[in-house]
N, C-alpha and C positions, 0 to 999 in steps of 0.2 A: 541625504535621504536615499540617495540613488544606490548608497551601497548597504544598507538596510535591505531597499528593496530586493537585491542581489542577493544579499546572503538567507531572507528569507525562499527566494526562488529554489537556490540553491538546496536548502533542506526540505525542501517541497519534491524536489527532484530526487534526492536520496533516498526520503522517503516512499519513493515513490518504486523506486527502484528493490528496495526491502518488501514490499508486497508482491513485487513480481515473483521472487526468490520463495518467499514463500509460497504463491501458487506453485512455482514450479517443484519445490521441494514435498508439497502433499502429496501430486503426482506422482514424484518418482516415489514416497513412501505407498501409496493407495497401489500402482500396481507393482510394488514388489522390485524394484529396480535396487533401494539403498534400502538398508535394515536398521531401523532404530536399536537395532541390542546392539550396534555400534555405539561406543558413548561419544565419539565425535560428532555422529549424525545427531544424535539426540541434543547433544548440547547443543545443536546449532538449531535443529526444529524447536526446541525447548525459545531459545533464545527469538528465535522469527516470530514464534507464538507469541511471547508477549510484547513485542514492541508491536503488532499489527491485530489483535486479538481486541483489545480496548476500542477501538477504532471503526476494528469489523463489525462487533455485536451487536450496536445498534440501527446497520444500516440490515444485518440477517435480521433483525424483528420486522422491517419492515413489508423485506423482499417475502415472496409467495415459495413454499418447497417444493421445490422443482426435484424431488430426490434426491442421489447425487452430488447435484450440480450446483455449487455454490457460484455465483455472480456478485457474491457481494466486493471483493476485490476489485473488477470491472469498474464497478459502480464509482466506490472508493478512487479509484486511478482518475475517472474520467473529472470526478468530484473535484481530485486536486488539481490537473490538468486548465481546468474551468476557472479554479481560485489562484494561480497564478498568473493568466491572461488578464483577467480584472483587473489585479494590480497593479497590473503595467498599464493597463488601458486608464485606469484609476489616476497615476500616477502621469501616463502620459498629458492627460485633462487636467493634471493639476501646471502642470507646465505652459500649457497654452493661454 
């Protein structure tokens, strides 16, 4: 059980880590630092989009438009953050 638990942690953490990259990669596109008419860049924003895009969009319906500033990532991060401590807490309670 305990390495279930693990290896879901662990993809929670990856994931987690693939939203960061993606914030950080809108940035560097939004002010102009890396150029999508790079096909490496693009293939790689291409590729960040949809694994973190399905995930994102229902949490941007909910959040308010702040312009801008997207927080939905934040939210997301903190969401997973939150659903792997459970589980261990879940899991630690299932042991006592």
């Amino acid at each position: 059980m305990y390495s279930l638990l693990s290896l879901i942690s662990t993809v929670i953490q990856i994931y987690i880590w693939i939203l960061i990259a993606s914030a950080v990669l809108s940035w560097l596109i939004a002010f102009n630092v890396v150029n999508t008419r790079n096909h490496v860049v693009a293939m790689i924003a291409e590729a960040l989009w949809r694994l973190t895009d399905p995930a994102l969009r229902p949490i941007r319906q909910f959040l308010p438009n702040l312009g801008g500033l997207d927080l939905s990532p934040v939210v997301l991060i903190l969401l997973l953050i939150f659903l792997r401590r459970l589980m261990f807490e879940i899991f630690l309670g299932m042991m006592v």
